[in-house]
Backbone bond lengths (Angstrom), bond angles and torsions (degrees), N, CA, C in turn:
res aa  C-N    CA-C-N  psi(-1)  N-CA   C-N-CA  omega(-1)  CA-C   N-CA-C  phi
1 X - - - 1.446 - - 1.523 110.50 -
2 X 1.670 127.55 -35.86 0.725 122.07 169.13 1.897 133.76 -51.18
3 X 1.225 106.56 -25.64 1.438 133.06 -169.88 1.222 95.51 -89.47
4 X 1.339 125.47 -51.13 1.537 92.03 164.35 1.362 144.61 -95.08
5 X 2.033 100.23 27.72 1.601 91.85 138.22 1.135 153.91 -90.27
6 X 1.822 95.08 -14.10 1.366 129.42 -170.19 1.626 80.64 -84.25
7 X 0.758 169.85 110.98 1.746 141.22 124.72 1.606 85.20 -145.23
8 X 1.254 135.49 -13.13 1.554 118.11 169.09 1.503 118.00 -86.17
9 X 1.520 102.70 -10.14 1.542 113.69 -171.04 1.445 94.81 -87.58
10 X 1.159 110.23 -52.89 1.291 113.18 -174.36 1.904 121.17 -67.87
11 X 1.154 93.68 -30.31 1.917 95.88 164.45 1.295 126.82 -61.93
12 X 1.984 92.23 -32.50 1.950 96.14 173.48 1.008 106.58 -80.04
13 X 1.391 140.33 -8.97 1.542 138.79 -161.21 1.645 99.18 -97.68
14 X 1.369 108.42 -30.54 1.856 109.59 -175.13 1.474 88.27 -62.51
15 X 1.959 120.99 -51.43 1.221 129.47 -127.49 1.612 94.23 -74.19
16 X 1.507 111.72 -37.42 1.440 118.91 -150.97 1.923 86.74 -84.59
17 X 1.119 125.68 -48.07 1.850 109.12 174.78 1.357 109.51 -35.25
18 X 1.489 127.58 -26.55 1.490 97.56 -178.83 1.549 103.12 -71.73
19 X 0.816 123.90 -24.81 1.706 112.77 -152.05 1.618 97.18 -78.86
20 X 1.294 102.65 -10.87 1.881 101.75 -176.00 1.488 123.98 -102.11
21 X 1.656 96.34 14.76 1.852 118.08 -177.74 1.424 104.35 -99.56
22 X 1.376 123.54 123.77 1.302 126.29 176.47 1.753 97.25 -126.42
23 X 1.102 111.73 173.39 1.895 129.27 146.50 1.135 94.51 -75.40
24 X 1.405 83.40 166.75 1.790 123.26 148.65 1.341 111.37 -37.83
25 X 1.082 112.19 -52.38 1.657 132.20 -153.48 1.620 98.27 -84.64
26 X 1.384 122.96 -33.13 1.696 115.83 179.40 2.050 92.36 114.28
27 X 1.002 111.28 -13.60 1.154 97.07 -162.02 1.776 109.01 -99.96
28 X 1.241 108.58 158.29 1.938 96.77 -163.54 1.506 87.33 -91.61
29 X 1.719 99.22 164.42 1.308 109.72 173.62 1.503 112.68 -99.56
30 X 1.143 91.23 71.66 1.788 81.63 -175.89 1.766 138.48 -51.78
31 X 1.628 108.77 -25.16 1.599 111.71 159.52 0.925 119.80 -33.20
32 X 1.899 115.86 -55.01 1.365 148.71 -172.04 1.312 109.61 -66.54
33 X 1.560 135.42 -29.39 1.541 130.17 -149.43 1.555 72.60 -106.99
34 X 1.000 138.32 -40.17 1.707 134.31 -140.82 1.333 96.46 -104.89
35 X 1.521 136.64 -2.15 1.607 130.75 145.44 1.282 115.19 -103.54
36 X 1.481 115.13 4.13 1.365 98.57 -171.34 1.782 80.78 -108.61
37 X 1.430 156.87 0.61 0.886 148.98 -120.96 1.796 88.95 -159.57
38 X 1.507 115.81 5.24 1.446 124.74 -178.14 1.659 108.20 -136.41
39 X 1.198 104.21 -26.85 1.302 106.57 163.09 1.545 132.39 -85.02
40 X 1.888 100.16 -17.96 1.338 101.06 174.46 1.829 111.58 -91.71
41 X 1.379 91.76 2.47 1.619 99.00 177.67 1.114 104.63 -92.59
42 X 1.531 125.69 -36.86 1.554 110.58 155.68 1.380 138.87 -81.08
43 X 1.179 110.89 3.12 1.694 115.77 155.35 1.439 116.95 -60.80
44 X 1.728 105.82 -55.12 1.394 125.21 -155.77 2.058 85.08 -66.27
45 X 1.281 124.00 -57.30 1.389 125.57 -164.86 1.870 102.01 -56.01
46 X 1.344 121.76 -47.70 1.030 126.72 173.83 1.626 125.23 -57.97
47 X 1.207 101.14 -25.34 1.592 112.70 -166.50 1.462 93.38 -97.74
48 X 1.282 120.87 6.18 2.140 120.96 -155.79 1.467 79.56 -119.22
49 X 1.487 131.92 -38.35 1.843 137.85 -139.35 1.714 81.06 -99.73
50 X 1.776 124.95 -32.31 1.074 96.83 -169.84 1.980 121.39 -112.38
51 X 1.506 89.76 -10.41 1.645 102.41 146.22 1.473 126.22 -63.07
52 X 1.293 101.12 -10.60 1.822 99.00 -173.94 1.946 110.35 -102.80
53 X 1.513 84.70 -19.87 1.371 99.79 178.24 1.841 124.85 -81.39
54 X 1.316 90.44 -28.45 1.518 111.00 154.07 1.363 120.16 -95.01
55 X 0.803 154.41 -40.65 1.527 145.72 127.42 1.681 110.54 28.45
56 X 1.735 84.31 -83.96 1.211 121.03 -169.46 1.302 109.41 -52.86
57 X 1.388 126.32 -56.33 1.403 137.97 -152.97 2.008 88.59 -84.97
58 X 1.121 127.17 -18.42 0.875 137.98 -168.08 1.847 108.59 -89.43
59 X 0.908 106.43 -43.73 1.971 132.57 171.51 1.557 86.97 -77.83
60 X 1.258 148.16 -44.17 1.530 129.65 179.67 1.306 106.64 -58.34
61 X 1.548 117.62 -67.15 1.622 132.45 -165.91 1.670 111.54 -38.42
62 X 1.586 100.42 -51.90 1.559 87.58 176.80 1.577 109.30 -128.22
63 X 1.520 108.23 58.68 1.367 118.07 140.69 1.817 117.53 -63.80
64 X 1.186 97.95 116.64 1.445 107.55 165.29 1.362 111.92 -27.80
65 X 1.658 120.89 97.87 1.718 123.61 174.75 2.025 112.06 -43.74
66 X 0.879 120.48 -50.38 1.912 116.36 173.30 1.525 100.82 -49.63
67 X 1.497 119.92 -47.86 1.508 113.45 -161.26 1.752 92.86 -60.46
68 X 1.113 110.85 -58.12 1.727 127.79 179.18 1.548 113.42 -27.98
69 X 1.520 107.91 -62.14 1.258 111.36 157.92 1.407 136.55 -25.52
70 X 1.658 85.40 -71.14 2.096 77.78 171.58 1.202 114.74 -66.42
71 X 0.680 110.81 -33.49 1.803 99.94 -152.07 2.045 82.75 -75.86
72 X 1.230 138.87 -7.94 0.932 116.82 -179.70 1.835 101.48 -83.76
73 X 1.550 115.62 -32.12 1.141 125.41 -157.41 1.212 93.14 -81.96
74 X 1.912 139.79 4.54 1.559 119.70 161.01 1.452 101.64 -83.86
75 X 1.300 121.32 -31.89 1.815 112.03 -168.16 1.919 98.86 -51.31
């Protein structure tokens, strides 16, 4: 649970290293900022799809067994 509070802090923290990458030359690499700045957006989405997925499976395990019950006994 903790991880998914940290995981927005930590997406702005991937996001904000690009802005602190230069050349030699002074000039940004932008090819470079704009895949590295699409791939960390698909980490962060991937790393959110599989914290939520454990989460979840995690909120089943110790759901209160009576609550479980009913809600099986409306189907």
């Amino acid at each position: 649970m903790d991880m998914s509070r940290l995981l927005p802090f930590l997406g702005l923290f991937l996001m904000m290293l690009v802005l602190f990458t230069r050349e030699t030359g002074g000039q940004p690499r932008l090819v470079e900022q704009v895949v590295y700045i699409f791939i960390v957006w698909f980490v962060l989405i991937a790393a959110a799809f599989l914290l939520a997925a454990r989460l979840r499976r995690h909120q089943e395990e110790t759901q209160d067994p009576t609550r479980a019950e009913a809600s099986d006994d409306r189907l």
